[in-house]
C-alpha positions as CSV (number, residue, x, y, z in Angstrom):
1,X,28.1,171.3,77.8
2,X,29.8,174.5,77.3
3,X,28.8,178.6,78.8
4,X,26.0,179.6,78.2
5,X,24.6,183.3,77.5
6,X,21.1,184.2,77.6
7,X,19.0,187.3,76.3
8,X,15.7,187.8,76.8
9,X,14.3,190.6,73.4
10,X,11.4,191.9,72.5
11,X,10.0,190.0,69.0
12,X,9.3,193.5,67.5
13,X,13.3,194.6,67.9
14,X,13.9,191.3,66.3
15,X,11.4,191.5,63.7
16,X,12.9,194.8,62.8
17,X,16.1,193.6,62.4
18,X,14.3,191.4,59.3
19,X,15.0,187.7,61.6
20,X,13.8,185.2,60.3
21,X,12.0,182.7,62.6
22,X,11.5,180.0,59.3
23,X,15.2,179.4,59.5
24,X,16.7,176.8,61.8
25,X,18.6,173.8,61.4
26,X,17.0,171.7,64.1
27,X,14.8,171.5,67.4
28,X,14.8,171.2,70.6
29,X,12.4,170.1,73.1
30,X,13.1,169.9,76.5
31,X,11.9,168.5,80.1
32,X,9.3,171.0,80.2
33,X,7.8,171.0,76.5
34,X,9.7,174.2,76.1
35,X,10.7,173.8,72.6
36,X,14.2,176.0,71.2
37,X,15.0,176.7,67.5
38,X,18.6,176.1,67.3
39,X,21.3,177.4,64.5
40,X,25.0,176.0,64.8
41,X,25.3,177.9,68.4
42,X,22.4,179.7,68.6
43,X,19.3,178.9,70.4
44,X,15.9,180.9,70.3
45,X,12.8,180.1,72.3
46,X,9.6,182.2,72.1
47,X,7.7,182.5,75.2
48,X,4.7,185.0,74.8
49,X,3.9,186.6,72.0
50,X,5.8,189.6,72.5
51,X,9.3,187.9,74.1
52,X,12.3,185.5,73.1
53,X,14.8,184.0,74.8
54,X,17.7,183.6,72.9
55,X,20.9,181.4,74.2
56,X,24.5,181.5,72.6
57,X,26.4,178.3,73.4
58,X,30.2,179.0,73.5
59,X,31.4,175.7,72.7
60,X,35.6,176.7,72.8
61,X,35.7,175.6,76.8
């Protein structure tokens, strides 16, 4: 499945940065009903209000 890296941010920092949650090319729902916006290698998963997870996927091992 590849490394993963995981960052946890606040939504404001990424708000600031002008990210746009709209854009994702698909989604994933896992075991849990956790669902993750994914884009190419990217992965982003809001879990309060004020928090997101966000997983890099490096696929090159």
């Amino acid at each position: 499945m590849g490394d993963l890296t995981k960052v946890q941010l606040e939504r404001l920092i990424l708000v600031r940065a002008k990210f746009n949650f709209q854009y994702f090319t698909s989604i994933y729902k896992n075991k849990e009903n956790k669902i993750y916006y994914l884009v190419y290698n990217f992965a982003w998963m809001e879990f309060s209000d004020q928090h997101v997870l966000i997983v890099k996927r490096d696929r090159s091992r």
